[in-house]
N, C-alpha and C positions, 0 to 999 in steps of 0.2 A: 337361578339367574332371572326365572320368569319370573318372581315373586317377590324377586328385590325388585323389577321394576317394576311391578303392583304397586309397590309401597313407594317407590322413590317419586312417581307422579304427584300424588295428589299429598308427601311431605313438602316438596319442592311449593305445589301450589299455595298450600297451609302457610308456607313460612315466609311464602313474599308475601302473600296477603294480610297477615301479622306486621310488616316491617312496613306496607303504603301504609294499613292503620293508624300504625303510630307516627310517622314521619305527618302524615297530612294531622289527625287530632290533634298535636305536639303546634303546629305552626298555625290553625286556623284556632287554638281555643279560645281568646280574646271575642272573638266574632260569637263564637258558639255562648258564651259567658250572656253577652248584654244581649243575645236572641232569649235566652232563657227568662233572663231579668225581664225584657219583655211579654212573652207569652204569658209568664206566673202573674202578671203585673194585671187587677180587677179594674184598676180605673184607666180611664183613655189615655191614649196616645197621643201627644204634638196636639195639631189644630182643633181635633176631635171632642178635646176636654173644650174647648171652647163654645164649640157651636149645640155640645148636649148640657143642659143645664140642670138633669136629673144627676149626674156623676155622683161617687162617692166620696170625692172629696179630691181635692190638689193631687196630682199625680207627681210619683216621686222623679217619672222616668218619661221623658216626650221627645226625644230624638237619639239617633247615633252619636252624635257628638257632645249632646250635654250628659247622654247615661257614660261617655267613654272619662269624660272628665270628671263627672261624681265618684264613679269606682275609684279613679286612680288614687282622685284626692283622700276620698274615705277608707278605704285599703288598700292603695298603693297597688306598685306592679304587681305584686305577687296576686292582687285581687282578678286579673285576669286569666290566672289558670288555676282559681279556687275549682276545685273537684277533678284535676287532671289525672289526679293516680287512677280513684275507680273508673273515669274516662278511657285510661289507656288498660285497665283492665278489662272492663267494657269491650271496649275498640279492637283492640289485637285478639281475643279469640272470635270475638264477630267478623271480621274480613276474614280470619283464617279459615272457621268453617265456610266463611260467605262464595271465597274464592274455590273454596277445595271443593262444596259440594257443585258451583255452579257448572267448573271444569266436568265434574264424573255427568251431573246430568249432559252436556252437549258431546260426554264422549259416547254416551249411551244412544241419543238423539241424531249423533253424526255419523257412528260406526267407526269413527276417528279419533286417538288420542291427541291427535296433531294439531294445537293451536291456531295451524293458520287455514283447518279446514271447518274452523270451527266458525271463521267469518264469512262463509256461505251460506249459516243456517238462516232461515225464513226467520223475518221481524217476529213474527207469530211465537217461537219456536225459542229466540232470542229473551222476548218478555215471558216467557212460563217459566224458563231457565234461571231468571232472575227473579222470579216471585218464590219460586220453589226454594233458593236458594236462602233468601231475604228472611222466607220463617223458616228456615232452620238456625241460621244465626240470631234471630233474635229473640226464638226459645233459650237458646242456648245462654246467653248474656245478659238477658232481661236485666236481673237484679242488682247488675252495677250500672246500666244505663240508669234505674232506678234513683241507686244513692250519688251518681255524679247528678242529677238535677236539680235532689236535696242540697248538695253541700255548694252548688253553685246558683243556687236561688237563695240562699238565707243571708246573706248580706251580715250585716254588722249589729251588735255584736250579735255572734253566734251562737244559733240553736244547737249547731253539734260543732265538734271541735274537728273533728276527722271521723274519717272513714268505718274504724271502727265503733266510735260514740253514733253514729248515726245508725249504724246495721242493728248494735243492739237495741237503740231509742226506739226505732219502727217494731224490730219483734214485740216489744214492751208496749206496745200500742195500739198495735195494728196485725200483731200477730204476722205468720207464715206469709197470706195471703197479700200482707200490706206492702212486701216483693216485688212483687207483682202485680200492682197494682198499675190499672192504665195498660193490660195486656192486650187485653181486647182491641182497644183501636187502633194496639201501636200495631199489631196482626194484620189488622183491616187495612191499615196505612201504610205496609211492608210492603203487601204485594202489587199493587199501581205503585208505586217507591222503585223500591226492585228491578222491578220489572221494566219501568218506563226508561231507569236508571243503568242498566245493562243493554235494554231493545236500542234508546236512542245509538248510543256509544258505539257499538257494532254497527248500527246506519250510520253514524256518520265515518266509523274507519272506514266501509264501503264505498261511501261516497269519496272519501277523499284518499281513498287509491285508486279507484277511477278515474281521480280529475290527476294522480302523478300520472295515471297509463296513457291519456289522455297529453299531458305536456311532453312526454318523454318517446312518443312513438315513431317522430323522427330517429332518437337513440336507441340505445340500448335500455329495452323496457324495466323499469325498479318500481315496484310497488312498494318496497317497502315505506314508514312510515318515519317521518321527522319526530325528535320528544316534543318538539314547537308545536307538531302536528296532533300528536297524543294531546297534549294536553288541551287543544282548544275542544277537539274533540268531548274529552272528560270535563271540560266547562260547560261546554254547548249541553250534553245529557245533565249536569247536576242542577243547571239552571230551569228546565224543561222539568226534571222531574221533581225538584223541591218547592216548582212555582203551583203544582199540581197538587202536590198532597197536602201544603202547609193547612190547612184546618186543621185536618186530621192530628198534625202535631201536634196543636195548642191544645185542642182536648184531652192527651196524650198529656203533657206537663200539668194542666191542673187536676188530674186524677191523682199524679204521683206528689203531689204538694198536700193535698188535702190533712187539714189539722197545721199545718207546720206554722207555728208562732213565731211568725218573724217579729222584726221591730214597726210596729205602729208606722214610722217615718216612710218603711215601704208599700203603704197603703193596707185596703182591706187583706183579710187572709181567707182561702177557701175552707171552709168549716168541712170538719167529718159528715161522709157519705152528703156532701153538697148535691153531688151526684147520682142517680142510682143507675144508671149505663151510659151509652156514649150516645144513644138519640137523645136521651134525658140534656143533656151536657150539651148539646151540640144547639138544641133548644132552648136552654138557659142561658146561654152566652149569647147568642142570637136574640133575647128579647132584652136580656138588661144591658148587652154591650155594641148589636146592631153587626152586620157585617164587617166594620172593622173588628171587631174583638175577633174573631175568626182568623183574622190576618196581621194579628198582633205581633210584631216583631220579622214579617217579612222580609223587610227591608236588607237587615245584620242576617237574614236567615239564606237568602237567596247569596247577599254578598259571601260569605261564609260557604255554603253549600258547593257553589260554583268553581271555588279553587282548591273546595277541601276534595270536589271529586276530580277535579284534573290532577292536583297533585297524588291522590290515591292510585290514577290507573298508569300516570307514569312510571311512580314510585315499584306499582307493581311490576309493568311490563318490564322494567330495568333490575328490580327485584328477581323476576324468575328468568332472565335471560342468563343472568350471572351465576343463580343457582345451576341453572342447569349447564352450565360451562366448568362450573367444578365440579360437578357428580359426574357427568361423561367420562 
């Protein structure tokens, strides 16, 4: 019996965190689509291309609403969840491990399997739990986060037709390594991610069962937590932590494009080994695209980020409440 409930914890955790994965990927991918289009995107952005007059030429893509309208027009709805499968390949064993190792690290760190003893741990304590967590999933998944950047960066017509024209196109290419490609800073970029992304979250449950214990001590004290409450929470941390790392992203997306022959129409393309590491990268973009390049697609990134993480830690908390109401 002790052994079944070894294993039924961190199944339970695995499998909600699998099902917020996919529920939040599934509804924010539109968002995630034209952030990509952006970030891969060499020439400026909106006013940007205006006031630099070294650019590479017309840019295909300068706002939210005129990239939302070009997709649709030139590939249609379907164009907004081009790359969704290895997405949700991707996505669902990344929150599975994300969540199942984050749980064992704070039962380790609390001496508690117990959930709700797990929101006492120190901020400190909070962010190592979620950096730790972050590169184990995204060792884990790397190379479909990979080919969903490919198949939702190549636009019309297309370099690969699917999922699998694109896995064998890169081995034929770029060999094992081409996988994995952009590991390194998406590592670098994991753990402040992570970490800020789980620390915030838990400060703010904190805080805002304090401010229920706080309204309610005339009554009968309830800390527990509204889903209205979850979820601004899970806004408040995705906005905080996605407004931090995005550089780190972008150099992250044109490591994994590097060679991919789009169509002309979508501006330059990143040439093989453009790069040769991520200070390389990070210094490249910085001198031919200036600070904005860096913060290429923000905009759809943050929008996107914000409710892809609140809908994720609701989806979970309601996820493993349920689960664990049937295993009992």
């Amino acid at each position: 019996m002790e052994d079944q409930g070894k294993l039924k914890g961190p199944l339970i955790h695995a499998t909600a965190g699998a099902i917020s994965g996919a529920v939040s990927r599934t509804v924010t991918s539109p968002l995630d689509v034209i952030k990509i289009r952006f970030q891969v995107q060499l020439e400026p952005i909106s006013q940007w291309a205006l006031l630099r007059r070294d650019a590479n030429g017309p840019s295909k893509y300068t706002g939210m609403l005129q990239a939302t309208k070009d997709i649709f027009r030139e590939e249609g709805l379907r164009g907004f969840w081009r790359g969704n499968v290895p997405a949700l390949l991707m996505v669902m064993p990344y929150t599975a491990i994300q969540f199942a190792v984050l749980h064992k690290v704070k039962t380790l760190v609390s001496g508690s399997s117990k959930s709700e003893d797990h929101i006492n741990l120190s901020p400190y304590l909070s962010f190592v739990s979620g950096g730790l967590a972050g590169c184990a999933a995204t060792v884990g998944s790397y190379p479909f986060d990979l080919l969903r950047t490919v198949l939702a960066s190549q636009g019309e017509p297309k370099v690969y037709p699917n999922m699998r024209a694109a896995f064998v196109g890169i081995l034929e290419t770029r060999g094992i390594r081409g996988l994995y490609a952009g590991l390194t800073p998406t590592l670098i970029e994991i753990v402040p991610y992570a970490g800020l992304h789980f620390g915030t979250y838990d400060t703010f449950k904190r805080w805002t069962m304090a401010w229920n214990h706080d309204r309610s001590y005339t009554r009968q004290t309830d800390d527990s937590l509204t889903g209205f409450q979850l979820f601004v929470c899970g806004l408040a941390a995705g906005t905080c932590a996605k407004t931090v790392c995005h550089p780190l992203d972008v150099v992250k997306k044109r490591f994994q494009i590097e060679g991919l022959r789009r169509d002309p129409r979508y501006g330059a393309g990143v040439k093989h080994h453009a790069y040769r590491n991520m200070y390389h990268a990070l210094k490249q973009i910085l001198h031919a695209e200036g600070w904005a390049g860096l913060y290429k697609g923000i905009t759809p990134s943050v929008v996107k980020a914000a409710p892809a993480s609140a809908v994720t830690f609701v989806a979970y908390e309601f996820s493993s409440d349920w689960l664990q109401s049937l295993l009992i």
